[in-house]
C-alpha positions as CSV (number, residue, x, y, z in Angstrom):
1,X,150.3,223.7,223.1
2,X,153.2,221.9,223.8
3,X,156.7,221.9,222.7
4,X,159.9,220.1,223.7
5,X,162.7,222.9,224.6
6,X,160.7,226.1,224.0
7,X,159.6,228.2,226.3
8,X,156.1,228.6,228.1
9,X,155.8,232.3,226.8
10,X,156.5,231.3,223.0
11,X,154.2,228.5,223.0
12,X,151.4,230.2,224.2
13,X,152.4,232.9,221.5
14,X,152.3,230.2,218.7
15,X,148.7,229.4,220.3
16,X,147.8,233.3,219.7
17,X,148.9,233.2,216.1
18,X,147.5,229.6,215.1
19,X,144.4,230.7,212.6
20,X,142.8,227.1,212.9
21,X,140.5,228.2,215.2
22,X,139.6,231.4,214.1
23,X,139.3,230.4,210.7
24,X,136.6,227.6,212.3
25,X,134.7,230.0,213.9
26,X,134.8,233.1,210.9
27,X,133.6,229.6,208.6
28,X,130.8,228.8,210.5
29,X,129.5,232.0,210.2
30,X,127.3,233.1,207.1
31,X,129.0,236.4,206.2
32,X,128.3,237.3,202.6
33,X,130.0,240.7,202.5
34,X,133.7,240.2,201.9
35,X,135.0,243.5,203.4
36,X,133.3,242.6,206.8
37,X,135.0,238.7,206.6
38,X,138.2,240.9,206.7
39,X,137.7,242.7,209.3
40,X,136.7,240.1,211.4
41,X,139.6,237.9,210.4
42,X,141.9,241.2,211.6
43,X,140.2,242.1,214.5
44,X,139.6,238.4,215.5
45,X,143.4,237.3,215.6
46,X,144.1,240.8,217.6
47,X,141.5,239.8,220.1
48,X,142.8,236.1,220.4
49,X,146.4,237.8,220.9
50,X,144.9,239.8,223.4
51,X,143.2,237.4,225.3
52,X,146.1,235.2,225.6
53,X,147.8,238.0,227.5
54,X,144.9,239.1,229.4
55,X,144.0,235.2,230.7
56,X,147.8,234.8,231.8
57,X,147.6,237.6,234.1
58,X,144.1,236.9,235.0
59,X,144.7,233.5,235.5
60,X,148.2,232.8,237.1
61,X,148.2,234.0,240.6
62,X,151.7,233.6,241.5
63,X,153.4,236.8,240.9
64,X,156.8,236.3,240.0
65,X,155.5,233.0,237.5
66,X,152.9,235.7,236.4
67,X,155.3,238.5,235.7
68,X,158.1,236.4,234.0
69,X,155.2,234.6,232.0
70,X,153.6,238.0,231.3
71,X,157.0,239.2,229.9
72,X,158.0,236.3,227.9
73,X,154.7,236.5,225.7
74,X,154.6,240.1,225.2
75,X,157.9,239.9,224.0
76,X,156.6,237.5,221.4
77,X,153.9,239.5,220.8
78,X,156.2,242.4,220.1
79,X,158.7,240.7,217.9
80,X,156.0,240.0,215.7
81,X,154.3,243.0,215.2
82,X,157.8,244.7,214.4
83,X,157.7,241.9,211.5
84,X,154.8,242.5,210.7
85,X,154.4,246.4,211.3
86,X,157.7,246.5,208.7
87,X,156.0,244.3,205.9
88,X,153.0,246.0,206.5
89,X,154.8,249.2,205.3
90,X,156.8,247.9,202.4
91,X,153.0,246.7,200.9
92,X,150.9,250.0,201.6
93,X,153.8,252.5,201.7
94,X,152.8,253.5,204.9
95,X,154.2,253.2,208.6
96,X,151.9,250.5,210.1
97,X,152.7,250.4,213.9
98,X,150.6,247.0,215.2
99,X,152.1,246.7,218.4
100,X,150.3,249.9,219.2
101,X,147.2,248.8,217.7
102,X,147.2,245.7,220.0
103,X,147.7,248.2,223.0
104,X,144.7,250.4,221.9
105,X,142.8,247.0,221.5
106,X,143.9,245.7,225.1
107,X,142.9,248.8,226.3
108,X,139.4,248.7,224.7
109,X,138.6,245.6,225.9
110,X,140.2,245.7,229.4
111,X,138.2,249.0,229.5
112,X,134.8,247.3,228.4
113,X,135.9,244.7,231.5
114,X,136.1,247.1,233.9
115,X,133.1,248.7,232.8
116,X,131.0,246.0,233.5
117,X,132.6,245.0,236.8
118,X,132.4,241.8,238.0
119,X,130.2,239.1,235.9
120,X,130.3,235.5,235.9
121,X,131.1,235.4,232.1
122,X,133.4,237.9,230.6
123,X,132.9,236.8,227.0
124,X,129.8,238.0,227.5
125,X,131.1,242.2,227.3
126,X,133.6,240.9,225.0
127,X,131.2,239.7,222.1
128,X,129.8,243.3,222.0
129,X,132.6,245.1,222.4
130,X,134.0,243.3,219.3
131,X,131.1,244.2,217.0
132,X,131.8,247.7,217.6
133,X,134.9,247.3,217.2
134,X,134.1,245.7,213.3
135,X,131.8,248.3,213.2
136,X,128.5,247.4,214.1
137,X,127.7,247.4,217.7
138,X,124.7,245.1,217.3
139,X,125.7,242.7,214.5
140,X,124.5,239.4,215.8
141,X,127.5,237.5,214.2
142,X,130.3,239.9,214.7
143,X,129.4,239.9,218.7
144,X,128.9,235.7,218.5
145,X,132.4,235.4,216.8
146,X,133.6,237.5,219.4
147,X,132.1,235.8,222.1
148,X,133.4,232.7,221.2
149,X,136.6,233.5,220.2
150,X,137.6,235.0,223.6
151,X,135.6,232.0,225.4
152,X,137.5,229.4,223.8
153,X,140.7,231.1,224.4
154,X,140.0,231.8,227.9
155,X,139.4,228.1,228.6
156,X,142.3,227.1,226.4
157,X,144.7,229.2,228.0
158,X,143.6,227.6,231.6
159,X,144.1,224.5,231.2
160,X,147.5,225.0,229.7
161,X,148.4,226.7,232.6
162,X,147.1,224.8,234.9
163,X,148.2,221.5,233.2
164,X,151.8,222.8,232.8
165,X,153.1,226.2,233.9
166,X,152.0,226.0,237.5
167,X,153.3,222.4,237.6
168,X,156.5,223.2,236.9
169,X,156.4,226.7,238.9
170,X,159.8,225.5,240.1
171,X,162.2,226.4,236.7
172,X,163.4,229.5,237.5
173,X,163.2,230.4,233.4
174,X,160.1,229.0,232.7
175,X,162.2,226.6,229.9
């Protein structure tokens, strides 16, 4: 995740989108019904979205960094979906809205967080929580997919920030 001349927020957005990892972990798995390899290949890039998000405010402690962090990848996030969202449309001839259906998912698994409370290892109410979300609550793959997903992004997304954005705390625009 690096990237001469762009900014923190838009690299870490890149990192969201990049499908090399997702498609690693949906290829390891032996899922032999189609419909349920696309569901988990949509619900696993919103959740690695999400988790970007969530481990920058989780993560980065300074408030201000946090915030103007926070702001910059949202607004990524955003510009995207409105892509997105409007292609969406043209193909189903329907309005698609998927910057609101990254909301509902944030608050789903923010809301299966504070649920649990405090626990050493998050991914652990994550994995679940993304099986019901592809449907089946106790689907051994669907909750190890999810489990790892979130788990490698968590640990991805600190040590980029603790390799580069809180080293260079000190640009006032994060550039």
């Amino acid at each position: 995740m690096t990237g001469g001349g762009t900014c923190f927020g838009e690299q870490l957005f890149q990192f969201a989108i990049d499908r090399g990892d997702m498609n690693v972990i949906l290829d390891a798995l032996p899922l032999e019904v189609p419909e349920k390899r696309t569901t988990m290949e949509y619900e696993i890039q919103l959740l690695r979205i999400i988790s970007v998000g969530w481990g920058i405010s989780f993560f980065l402690a300074d408030e201000e960094l946090k915030t103007r962090l926070a702001q910059q990848y949202w607004e990524q996030v955003r510009a995207f979906s409105a892509t997105l969202s409007t292609s969406a449309a043209l193909t189903v001839d329907s309005d698609i809205d998927y910057f609101e259906i990254i909301k509902k998912r944030l608050n789903t698994y923010v809301g299966t967080l504070d649920a649990v409370g405090k626990i050493p290892e998050p991914a652990m109410a994550i994995g679940p929580a993304f099986a019901q979300i592809c449907g089946d609550k106790d689907d051994a793959l669907a909750i190890l997919a999810g489990t790892k997903m979130f788990s490698h992004t968590i640990v991805a997304i600190r040590g980029y920030l603790d390799e580069t954005v809180v080293q260079q705390e000190s640009h006032a625009d994060l550039h």
